[in-house]
N, C-alpha and C positions, 0 to 999 in steps of 0.2 A: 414240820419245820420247828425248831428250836424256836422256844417264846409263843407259840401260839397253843395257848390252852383250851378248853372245852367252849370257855364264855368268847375269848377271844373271837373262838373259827363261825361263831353263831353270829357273832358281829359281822365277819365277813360274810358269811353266807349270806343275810340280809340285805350285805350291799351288792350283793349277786358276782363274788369271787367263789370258785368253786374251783378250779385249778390252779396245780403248780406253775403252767406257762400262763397262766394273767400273773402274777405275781413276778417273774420271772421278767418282765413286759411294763412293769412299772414304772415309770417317769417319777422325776422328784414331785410334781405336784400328786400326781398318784400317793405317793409317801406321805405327805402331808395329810390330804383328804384322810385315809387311813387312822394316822395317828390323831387326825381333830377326832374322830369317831370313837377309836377307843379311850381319847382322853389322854396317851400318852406319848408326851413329843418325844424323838429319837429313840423308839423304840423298835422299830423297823429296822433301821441301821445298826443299834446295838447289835441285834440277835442275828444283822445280816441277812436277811428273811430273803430277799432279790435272789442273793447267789447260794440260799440251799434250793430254793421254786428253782434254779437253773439246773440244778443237778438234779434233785428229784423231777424233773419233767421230761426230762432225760433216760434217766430210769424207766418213769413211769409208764412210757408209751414208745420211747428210740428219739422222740425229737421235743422243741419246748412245746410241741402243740399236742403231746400225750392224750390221752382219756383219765379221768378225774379218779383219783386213789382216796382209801381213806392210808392217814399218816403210817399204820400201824402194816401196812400192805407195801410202803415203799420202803419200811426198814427193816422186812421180812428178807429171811435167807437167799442171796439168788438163786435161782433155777436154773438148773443145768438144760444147753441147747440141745433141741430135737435132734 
């Protein structure tokens, strides 16, 4: 996800986000929480972070309820089907 850097995603792991579809699954107080965390308000919505977790969970598994990628795995080449 665009905006989320190495320190960033350590922050979220802590709060125990680990997939694209919890993100994807956020509510505005979701968003908040978040942003008190890292310290920075509208930062969520700048980079839009809800509707890439929407695509990338999508990708990552077929539905928003995927298995957990690292970032670098969901913006790999697709693969061609069996």
């Amino acid at each position: 996800i665009i905006g989320i850097d190495p320190d960033t995603e350590r922050i979220l792991h802590d709060m125990g986000v680990s997939r694209y579809a919890e993100i994807a699954h956020w509510t505005s107080s979701d968003i908040e929480r978040v942003e008190r965390a890292l310290n920075r308000p509208g930062r969520v919505g700048l980079d839009n972070w809800v509707e890439q977790a929407r695509v990338l969970a999508r990708y990552a598994g077929g539905t928003e309820a995927g298995r957990p990628v690292q970032p670098a795995e969901a913006i790999a080449e697709p693969r061609e089907a069996a």
